[in-house]
C-alpha positions in Angstrom: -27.0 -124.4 194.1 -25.8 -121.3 192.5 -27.2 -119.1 190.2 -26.6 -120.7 186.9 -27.6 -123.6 188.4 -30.9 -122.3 189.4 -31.4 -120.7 185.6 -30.3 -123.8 184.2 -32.7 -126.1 186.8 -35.4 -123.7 188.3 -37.3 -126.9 188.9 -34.9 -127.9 191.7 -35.8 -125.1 193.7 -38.2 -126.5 196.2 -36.5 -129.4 196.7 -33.8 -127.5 198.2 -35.9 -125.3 200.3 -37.4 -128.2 201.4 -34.0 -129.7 202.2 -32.7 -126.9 204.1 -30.0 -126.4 201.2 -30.6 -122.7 201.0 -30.2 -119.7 203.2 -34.0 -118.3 203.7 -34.6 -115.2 205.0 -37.8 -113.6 205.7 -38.7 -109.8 203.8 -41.4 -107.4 203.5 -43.5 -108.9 200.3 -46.4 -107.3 199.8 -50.4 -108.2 201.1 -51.2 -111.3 199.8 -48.0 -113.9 199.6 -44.9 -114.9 201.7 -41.7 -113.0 200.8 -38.0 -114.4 201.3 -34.7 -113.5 200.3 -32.8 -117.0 199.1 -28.8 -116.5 199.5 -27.4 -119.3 196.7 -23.9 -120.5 197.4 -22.2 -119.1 195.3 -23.3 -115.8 197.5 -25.6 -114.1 195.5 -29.5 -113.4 196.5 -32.6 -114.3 194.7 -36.0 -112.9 195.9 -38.9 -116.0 196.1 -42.5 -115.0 196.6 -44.7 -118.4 197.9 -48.6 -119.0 198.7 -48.7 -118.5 202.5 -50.1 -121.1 204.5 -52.2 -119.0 206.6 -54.6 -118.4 203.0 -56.4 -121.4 204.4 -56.8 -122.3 200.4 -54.5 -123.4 197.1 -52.6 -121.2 195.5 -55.0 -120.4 192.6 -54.6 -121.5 189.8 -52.0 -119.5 187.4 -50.9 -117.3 190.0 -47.7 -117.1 189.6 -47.5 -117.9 186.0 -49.5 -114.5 185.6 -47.3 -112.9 187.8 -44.2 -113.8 185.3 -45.6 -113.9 182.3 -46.8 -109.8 183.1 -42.7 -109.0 184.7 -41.6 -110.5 181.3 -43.9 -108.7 179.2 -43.2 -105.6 181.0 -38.8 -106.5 180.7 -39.3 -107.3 177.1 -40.2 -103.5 176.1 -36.5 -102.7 177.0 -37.8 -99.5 179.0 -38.2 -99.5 182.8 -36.2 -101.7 185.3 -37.8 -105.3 185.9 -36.2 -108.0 187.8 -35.6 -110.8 185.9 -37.8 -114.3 186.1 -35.3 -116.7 187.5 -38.1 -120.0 188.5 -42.2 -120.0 187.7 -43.9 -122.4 189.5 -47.4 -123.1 190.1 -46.5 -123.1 194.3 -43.4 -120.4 194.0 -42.0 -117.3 192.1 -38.3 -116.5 192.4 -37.0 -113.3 190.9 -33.7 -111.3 190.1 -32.6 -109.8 194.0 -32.5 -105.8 193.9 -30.7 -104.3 196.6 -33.0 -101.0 197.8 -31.7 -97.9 197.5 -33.3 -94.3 198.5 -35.3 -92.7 196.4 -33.7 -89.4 194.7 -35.0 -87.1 193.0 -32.7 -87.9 189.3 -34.3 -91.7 189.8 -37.3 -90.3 189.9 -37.0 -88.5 186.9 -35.3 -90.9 185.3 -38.5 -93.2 186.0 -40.7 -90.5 184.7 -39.3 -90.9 181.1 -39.1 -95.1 181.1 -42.6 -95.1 182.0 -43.8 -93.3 179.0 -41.4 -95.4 176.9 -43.1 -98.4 178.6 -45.8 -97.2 177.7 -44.9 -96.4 173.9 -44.1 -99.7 173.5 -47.8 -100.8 173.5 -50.1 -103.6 173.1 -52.1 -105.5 170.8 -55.3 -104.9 172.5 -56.5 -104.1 176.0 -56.5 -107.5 178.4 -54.1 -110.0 177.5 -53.2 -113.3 176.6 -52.7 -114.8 180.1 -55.3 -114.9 181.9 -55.2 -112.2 185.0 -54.7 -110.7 188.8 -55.1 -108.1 190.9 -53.8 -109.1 194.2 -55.5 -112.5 194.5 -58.4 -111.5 192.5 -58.8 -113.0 189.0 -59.1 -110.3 186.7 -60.8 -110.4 183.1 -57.6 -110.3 180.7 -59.8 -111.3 177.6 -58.2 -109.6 174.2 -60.4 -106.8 173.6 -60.2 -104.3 170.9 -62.5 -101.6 173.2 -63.3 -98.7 173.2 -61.3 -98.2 176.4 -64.8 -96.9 178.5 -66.5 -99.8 177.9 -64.0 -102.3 178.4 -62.9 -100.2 181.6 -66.5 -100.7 182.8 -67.1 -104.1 182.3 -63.9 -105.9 183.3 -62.3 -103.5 185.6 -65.1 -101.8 188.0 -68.3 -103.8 187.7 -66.7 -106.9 188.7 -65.1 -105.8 192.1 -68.3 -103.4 192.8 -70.1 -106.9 193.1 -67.9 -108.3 195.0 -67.6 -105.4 197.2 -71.3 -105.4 197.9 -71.6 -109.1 197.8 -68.9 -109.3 201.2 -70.3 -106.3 202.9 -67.8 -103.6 202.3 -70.0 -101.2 200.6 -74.0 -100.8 200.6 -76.6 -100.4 198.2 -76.7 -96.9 198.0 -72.5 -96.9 197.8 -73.1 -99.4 194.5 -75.5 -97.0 193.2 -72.9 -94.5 193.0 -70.8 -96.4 191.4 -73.4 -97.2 188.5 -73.8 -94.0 187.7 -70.0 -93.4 187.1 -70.6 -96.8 184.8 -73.4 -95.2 183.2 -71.8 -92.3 182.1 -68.5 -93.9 181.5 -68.5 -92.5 177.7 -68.8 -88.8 179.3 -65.4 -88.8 180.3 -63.3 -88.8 177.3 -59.7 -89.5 177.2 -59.9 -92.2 174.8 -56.8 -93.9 173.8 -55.4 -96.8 171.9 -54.4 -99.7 174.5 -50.4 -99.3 175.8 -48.3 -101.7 178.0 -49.0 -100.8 181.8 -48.3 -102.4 184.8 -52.1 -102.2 185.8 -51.3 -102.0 189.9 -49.1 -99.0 190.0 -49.4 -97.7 193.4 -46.2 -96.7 195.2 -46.0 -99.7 197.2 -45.0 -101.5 193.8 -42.2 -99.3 192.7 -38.6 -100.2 194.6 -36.3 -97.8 194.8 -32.8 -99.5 193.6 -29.2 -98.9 195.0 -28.6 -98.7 191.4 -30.6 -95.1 191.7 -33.4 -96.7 189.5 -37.0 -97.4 190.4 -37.7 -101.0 189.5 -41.5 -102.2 188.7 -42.6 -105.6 190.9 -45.9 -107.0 191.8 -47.8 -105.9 188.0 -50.9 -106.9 186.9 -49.8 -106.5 183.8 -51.8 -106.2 180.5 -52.8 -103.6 177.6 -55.0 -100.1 179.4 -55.1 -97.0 179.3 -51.7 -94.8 180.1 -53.4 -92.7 182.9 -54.1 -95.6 184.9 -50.8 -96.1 185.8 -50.3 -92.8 186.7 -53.7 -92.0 188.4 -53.2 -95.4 190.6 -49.1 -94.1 191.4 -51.0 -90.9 193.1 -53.0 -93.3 195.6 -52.3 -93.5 199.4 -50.0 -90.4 199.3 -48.1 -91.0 195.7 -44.4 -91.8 195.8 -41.5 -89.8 196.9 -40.5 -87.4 194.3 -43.9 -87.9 192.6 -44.1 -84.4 191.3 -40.7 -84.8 189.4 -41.9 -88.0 187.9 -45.0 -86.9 186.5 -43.0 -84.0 185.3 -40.3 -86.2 183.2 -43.0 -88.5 181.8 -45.0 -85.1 180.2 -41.9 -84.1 178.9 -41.5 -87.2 177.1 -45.1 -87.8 176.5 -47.8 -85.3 177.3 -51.0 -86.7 178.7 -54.0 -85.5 176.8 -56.1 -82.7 177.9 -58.6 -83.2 180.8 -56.4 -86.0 182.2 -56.3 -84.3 185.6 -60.1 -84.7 186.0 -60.2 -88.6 185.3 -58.1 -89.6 187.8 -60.4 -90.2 190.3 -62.1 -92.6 187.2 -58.7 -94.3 186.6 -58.4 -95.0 190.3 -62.2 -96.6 191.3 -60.6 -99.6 189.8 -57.8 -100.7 192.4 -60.3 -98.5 195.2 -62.7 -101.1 194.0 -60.3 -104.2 194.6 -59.3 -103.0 197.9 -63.1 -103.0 199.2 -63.1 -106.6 197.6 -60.1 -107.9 198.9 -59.7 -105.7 202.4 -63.3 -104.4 203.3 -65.0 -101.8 204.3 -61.8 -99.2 205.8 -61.5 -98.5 201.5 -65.4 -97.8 201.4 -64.8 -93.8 202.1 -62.4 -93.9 199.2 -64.4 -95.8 197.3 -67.6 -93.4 197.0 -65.1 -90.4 197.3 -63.6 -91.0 194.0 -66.9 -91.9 192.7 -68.4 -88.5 193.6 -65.0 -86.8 192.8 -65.4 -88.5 189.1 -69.2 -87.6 188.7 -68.6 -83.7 189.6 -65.8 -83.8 187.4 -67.9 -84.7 184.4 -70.4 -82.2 185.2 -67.7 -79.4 185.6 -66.4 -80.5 181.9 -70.1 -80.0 180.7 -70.4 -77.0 182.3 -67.4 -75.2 181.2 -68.4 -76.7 176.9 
C-alpha cells in the first residue's frame, strides 16, 4: 500500500493493519486514543489515531467522523496549517504525517496572523453541523444563532459542571461558584458574531512543524467566540513563543477591549471538561478561574 493507494482505497486500511502489511510504530497521541505512525511502502508516513482497547467501551459513536469533519473544516479556510484527512472510519483516523520541528519564534508569529485569518473566515452560526467532542465528551454542536453568553452557558459550561459534580470532582459549594459565573454570564461583554475556532486550543494541540509552521490537530472544531481559542492557548503554561503569537494575531486582528479580563470565562469551559473527564487534580483550577472571572466583572463595574 502506498499513498495513492490509501487516498484512492482508505477503506483497505485495517485490513492491512490487521494483516501485518504495514510498518506500525507507536507515538505520543494525546489522552484519550492510541497514536501510531504507519510507514506505506512506497516510504512515506501517515499518522493513525485508533480507540484504545484499554477504554473498556466502543468507540462512540461519530468519533472520528467529528474529528475529520472539524480538521477539514478548519483546512478548508485556506489559513493555518492542517494535516490532511487521508481515511475516516468509525474504528480509525489516519491523517497527513508532519515531521516535528522546534518551535521558533518567526513560526510563532507566523501562527499568530493564520489564526486570526482562521478566524476571519467565520461561521454560519455557533455549534455546527456535525454533531460534537471535546476529548471523549459529546459536546452540544446544535446551530445556534446566540447571543454568544447564553449559548456559552448552556452548551459549553453547564453541561460539564454536572458532570463534574455528578463523578465527584468538584462539590456543591464548587458548583455554586460556577452558577454564579452562569448567572451573570451577560455581565461580561465581549460579544461577537460566531468565527471558525478550533474549540480545544491548548498548547498540547499545536505541533510545531520542520516546515517552521505550527500545525492545528486534535480540534473540536465549530463556530465560538475568537477569544476562546486564545484564552484556552494560555492554559497549563501557554506555548513557546506565546507572547509573540498573541502579538502577530493583534496586529492582524485586535481583540476587543476588556478581552484580558474574560479569559478566565473563556477558559472554565475546557477547566470544566478536564474535572469531567480527569477529576478532581483540575478542581483548584476550576474554582480559580471561577473566582478570577467573578472579581473581574466586579472590577469592570467598579471602574464604569
Amino acid at each position: 500500500m502506498d499513498l495513492a493507494y490509501l487516498r484512492a482505497h482508505p477503506e483497505q486500511l485495517p485490513t492491512f493493519l490487521t494483516h501485518q502489511r504495514i510498518r506500525e510504530t507507536p507515538v505520543s497521541g494525546g489522552d484519550i486514543c492510541a497514536a501510531s505512525r504507519l510507514t506505506l511502502d512506497d516510504g512515506q508516513s501517515v499518522f493513525a489515531k485508533t480507540w484504545p482497547e484499554k477504554a473498556g467501551r466502543p468507540v462512540p459513536e461519530g468519533f472520528f467522523a467529528t474529528e475529520a469533519a472539524g480538521l477539514r473544516w478548519l483546512r478548508e479556510a485556506g489559513a493555518v496549517a492542517v494535516p490532511e484527512v487521508l481515511v475516516a472510519l468509525p474504528e480509525l483516523l489516519a491523517l497527513e504525517w508532519v515531521e516535528p520541528g522546534e518551535p521558533s519564534p518567526e513560526a510563532a508569529e507566523r501562527f499568530g496572523r493564520e489564526l486570526a485569518e482562521l478566524h476571519q473566515a467565520g461561521a454560519p452560526a455557533f455549534g455546527a453541523r456535525w454533531p460534537g467532542f471535546i476529548g471523549a465528551l459529546p459536546a452540544d454542536n446544535t446551530p445556534d444563532d446566540g447571543p454568544w453568553a447564553q449559548w456559552f452557558a448552556r452548551t459549553r459550561l453547564l453541561p460539564y459542571l454536572r458532570l463534574s459534580v455528578d463523578g465527584g470532582a468538584l462539590t456543591s459549594a464548587d458548583a455554586a461558584l460556577v452558577e454564579q459565573v452562569v448567572a451573570r454570564i451577560d455581565e461580561f461583554g465581549g460579544a461577537e458574531p460566531p468565527v471558525r475556532i478550533h474549540g480545544d486550543l491548548w498548547p498540547g494541540n499545536l505541533l510545531w512543524g520542520d516546515d517552521d509552521r505550527v500545525w492545528l490537530v486534535d480540534p473540536a472544531a465549530h463556530g465560538g467566540h475568537r477569544e476562546t481559542d486564545l484564552a484556552q492557548l494560555a492554559l497549563f503554561g501557554g506555548p513557546p513563543h506565546h507572547d509573540r503569537i498573541l502579538a502577530a494575531y493583534q496586529e492582524s486582528w485586535p481583540l476587543a477591549d476588556g478581552w484580558r479580563a474574560r479569559v478566565p470565562l473563556h477558559q472554565l469551559h475546557l477547566l470544566l471538561v478536564h474535572t469531567a473527564l480527569f477529576g478532581a487534580a483540575y478542581r483548584d483550577l476550576v474554582t480559580g478561574s471561577a473566582r478570577d472571572t467573578l472579581s473581574g466583572a466586579d472590577r469592570a463595574t467598579v471602574d464604569q
